[in-house]
C-alpha positions in Angstrom: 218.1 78.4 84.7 216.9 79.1 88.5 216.5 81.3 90.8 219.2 82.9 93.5 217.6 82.8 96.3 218.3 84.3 99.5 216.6 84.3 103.4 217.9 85.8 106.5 217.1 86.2 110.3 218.8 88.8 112.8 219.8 85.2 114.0 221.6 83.3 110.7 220.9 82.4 107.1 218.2 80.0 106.4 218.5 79.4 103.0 220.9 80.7 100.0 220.9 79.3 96.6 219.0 78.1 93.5 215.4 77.4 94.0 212.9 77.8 90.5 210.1 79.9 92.8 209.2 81.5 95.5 206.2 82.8 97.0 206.3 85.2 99.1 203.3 87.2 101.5 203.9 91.4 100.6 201.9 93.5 102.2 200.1 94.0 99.3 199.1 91.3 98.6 201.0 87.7 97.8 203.6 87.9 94.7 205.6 85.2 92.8 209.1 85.7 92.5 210.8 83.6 89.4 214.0 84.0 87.4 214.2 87.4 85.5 211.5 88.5 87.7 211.8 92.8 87.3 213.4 94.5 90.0 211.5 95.5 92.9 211.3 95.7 97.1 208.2 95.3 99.2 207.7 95.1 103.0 206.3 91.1 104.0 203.1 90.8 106.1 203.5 87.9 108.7 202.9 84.6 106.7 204.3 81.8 104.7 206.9 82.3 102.4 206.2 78.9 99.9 210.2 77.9 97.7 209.3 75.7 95.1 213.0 74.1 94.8 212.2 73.1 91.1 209.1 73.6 89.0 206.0 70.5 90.0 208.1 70.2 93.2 205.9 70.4 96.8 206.4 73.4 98.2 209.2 74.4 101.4 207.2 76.4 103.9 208.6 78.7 105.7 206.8 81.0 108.5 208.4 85.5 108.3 207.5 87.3 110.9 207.5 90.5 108.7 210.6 91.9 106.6 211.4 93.4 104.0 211.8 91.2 100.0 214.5 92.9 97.7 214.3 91.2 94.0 217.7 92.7 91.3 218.8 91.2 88.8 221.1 89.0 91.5 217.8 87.0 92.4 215.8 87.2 95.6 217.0 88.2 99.2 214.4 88.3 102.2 215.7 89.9 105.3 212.8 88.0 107.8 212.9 89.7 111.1 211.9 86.0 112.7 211.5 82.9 110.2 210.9 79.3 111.3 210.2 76.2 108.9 206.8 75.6 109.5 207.3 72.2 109.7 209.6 72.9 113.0 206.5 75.4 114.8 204.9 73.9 118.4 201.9 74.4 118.3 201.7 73.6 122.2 203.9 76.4 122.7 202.4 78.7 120.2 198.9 78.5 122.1 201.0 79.3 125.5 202.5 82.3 123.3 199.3 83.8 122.1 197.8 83.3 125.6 200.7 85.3 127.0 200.5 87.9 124.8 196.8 88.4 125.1 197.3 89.3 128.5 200.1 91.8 127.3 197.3 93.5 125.1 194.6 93.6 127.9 197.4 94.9 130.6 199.6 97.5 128.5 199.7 100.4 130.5 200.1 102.9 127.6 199.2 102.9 123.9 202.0 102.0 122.3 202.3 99.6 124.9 199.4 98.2 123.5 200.4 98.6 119.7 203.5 96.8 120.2 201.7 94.0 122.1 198.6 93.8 119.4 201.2 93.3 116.8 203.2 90.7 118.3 199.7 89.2 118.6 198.8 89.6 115.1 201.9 88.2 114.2 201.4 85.0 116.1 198.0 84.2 115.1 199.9 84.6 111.7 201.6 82.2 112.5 199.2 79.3 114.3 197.2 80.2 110.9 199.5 79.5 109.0 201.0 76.0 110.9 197.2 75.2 110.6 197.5 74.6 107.0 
C-alpha cells in the first residue's frame, strides 16, 4: 500500500502519485505524512518537503516556498506557492537574490513595504538553508 501523493505550483504539477512518505515543514512544526494518515490541513513554513518514494529509499527533496498541506482519506495534496527540487536551486543566483532583496528591506518606503520584502527574504534564506544541506 502507498501513499497518493500530490504537489502543485501556481506554475504546474510537480509530482502526483504513490510515494510511501512524505515530510513535510508545517508551521508548527515538521509532520510525517504516511498511508491512513488522519485527516488534517496545516499552512507550510518555507522549507524542504523530503518524499521517501518507498520505505529505506533516499529521500526527494524538494524546496515550498509556503502553502498550504491538505491530508483526506484520498492521500496528500500540497498546494506550494513556489517549489523547486533542490537539487535544481543556484546557489550563484540565490546569493544575487538575497542580496537584492536586502536592499528591498533597507529601502521599502512604507511598512508593509517592508513586511512583504522581509518575508520574501525570510523565505530565501529558507531556501539557501536549506540547498546548504
Amino acid at each position: 500500500m502507498a501513499l497518493n501523493f500530490e504537489l502543485v505550483s501556481p506554475e504546474k504539477q510537480l509530482r502526483s502519485g504513490s510515494v510511501h512518505q512524505v515530510v513535510v515543514p508545517g508551521a508548527e512544526g515538521d509532520f510525517a505524512v504516511l498511508e491512513n494518515h488522519a485527516p488534517m490541513m496545516s499552512t507550510i513554513r518555507p522549507g524542504a518537503i523530503d518524499v521517501y518514494e518507498r520505505e529505506g529509499a533516499p529521500a526527494e527533496r524538494i524546496f515550498i516556498e509556503g502553502g498550504f498541506a491538505e491530508v483526506n482519506d484520498k492521500g496528500l495534496t500540497i498546494l506550494a506557492e513556489r517549489a523547486e527540487p533542490v537539487s535544481e536551486i543556484d546557489a550563484g543566483a540565490l546569493a544575487t537574490e538575497i542580496e537584492e532583496a536586502e536592499r528591498t528591506v533597507a529601502s521599502a518606503a512604507s511598512d508593509a513595504e517592508r513586511t512583504q520584502a522581509e518575508t520574501r527574504l525570510a523565505a530565501l534564506r529558507a531556501k539557501r538553508d536549506v540547498a546548504a544541506n
